[in-house]
C-alpha positions in Angstrom: 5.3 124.9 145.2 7.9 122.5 146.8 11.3 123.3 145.2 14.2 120.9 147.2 16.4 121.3 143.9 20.0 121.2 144.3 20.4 119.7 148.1 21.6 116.1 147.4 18.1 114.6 148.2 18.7 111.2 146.9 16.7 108.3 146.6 16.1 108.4 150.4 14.6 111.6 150.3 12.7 111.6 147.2 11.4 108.3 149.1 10.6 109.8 152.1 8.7 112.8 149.7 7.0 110.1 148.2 5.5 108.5 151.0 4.3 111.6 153.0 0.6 112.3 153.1 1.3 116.6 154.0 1.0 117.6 150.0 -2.1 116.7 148.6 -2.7 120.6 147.6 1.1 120.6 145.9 0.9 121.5 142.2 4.5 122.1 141.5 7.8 119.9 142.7 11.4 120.9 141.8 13.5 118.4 142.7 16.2 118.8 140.0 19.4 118.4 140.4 19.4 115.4 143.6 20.8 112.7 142.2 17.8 110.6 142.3 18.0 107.7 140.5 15.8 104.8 139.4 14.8 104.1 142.8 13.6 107.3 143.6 11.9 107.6 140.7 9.7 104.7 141.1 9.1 106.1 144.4 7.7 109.1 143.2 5.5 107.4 140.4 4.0 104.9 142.4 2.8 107.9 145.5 -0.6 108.9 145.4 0.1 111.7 147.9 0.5 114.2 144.9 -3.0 114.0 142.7 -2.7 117.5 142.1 0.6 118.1 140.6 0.9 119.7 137.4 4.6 120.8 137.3 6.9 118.0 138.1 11.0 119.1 137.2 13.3 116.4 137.6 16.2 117.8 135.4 19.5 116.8 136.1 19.3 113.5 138.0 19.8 110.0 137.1 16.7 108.3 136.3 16.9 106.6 133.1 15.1 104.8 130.9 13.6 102.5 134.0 12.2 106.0 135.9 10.9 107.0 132.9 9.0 103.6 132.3 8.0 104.0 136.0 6.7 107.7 135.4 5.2 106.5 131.6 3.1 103.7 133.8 1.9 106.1 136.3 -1.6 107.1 137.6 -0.1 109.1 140.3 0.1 112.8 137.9 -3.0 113.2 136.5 -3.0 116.5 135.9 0.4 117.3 135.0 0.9 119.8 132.7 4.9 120.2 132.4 7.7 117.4 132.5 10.9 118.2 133.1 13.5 115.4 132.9 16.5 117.2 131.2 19.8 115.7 131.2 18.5 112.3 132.9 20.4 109.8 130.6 17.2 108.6 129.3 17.0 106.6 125.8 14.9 106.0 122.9 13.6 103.6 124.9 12.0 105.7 128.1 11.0 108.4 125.7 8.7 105.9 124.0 7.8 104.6 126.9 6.3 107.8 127.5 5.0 108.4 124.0 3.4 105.4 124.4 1.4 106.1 127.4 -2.1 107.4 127.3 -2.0 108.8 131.1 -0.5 112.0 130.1 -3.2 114.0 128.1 -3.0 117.1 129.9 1.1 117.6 129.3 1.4 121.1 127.7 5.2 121.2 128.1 8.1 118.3 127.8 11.9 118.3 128.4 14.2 116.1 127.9 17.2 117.7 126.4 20.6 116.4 127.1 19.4 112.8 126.5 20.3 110.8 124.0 16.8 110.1 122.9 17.7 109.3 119.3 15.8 109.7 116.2 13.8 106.7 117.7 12.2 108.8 120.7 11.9 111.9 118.2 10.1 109.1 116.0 8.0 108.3 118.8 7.4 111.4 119.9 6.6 112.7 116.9 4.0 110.0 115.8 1.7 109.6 119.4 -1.3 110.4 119.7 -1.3 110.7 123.6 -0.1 114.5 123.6 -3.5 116.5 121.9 -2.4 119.4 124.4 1.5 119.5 123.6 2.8 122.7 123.2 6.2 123.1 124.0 8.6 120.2 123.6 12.3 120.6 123.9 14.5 117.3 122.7 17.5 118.6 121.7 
């Protein structure tokens, strides 16, 4: 477990993160609270330094609906098994792009409260098939 939460990271650091080769054992990453933003988002989607990774928390930063499209379209996580991106100021429109995407199978545990998701991304949510191992989602 890597947990960097809270320390003003950044894009530049979750960058940095992203392109180091000294984790490919890591199964959990907190980096919540960094403000990390699209940039660093797409950073972290695009490494494939973390092919273990099953808990990724990246609560209260400022990724959007662009790093959530970036995560949605990413082979980097495939065995994540909890999402965190709480209070991220992510739309209907990054929540379906999640919904949407079949590369997140093993997800057991979702949140992304404090969004403003809609009833569109609960819609979304609600109706994909891509989640068979969904047990915990929190929206609200």
């Amino acid at each position: 477990m890597l947990n960097v939460g809270n320390n003003e990271v950044g894009d530049t650091g979750i960058q940095s993160l992203a392109r180091s080769p000294h984790f490919p054992n890591l199964t959990s990453l907190d980096v919540c609270s960094n403000r990390i933003g699209v940039a660093g988002m797409q950073a972290l989607a695009s490494s494939p330094f973390f092919p273990k990774l099953r808990s990724l928390n990246m609560g209260l930063n400022e990724i959007r609906d662009a790093g959530m499209q970036a995560i949605a379209g990413s082979a980097s996580f495939p065995c994540l098994t909890l999402l965190d991106v709480a209070r991220n100021q992510i739309g209907a429109e990054g929540i379906q792009a999640l919904a949407s995407s079949p590369l997140f199978s093993n997800l057991t545990s979702l949140k992304a409260m404090g969004n403003k998701i809609g009833a569109a991304g609960v819609q979304a949510l609600a109706g994909s098939p891509f989640f068979p191992n969904l047990s915990c989602a929190s929206v609200s």
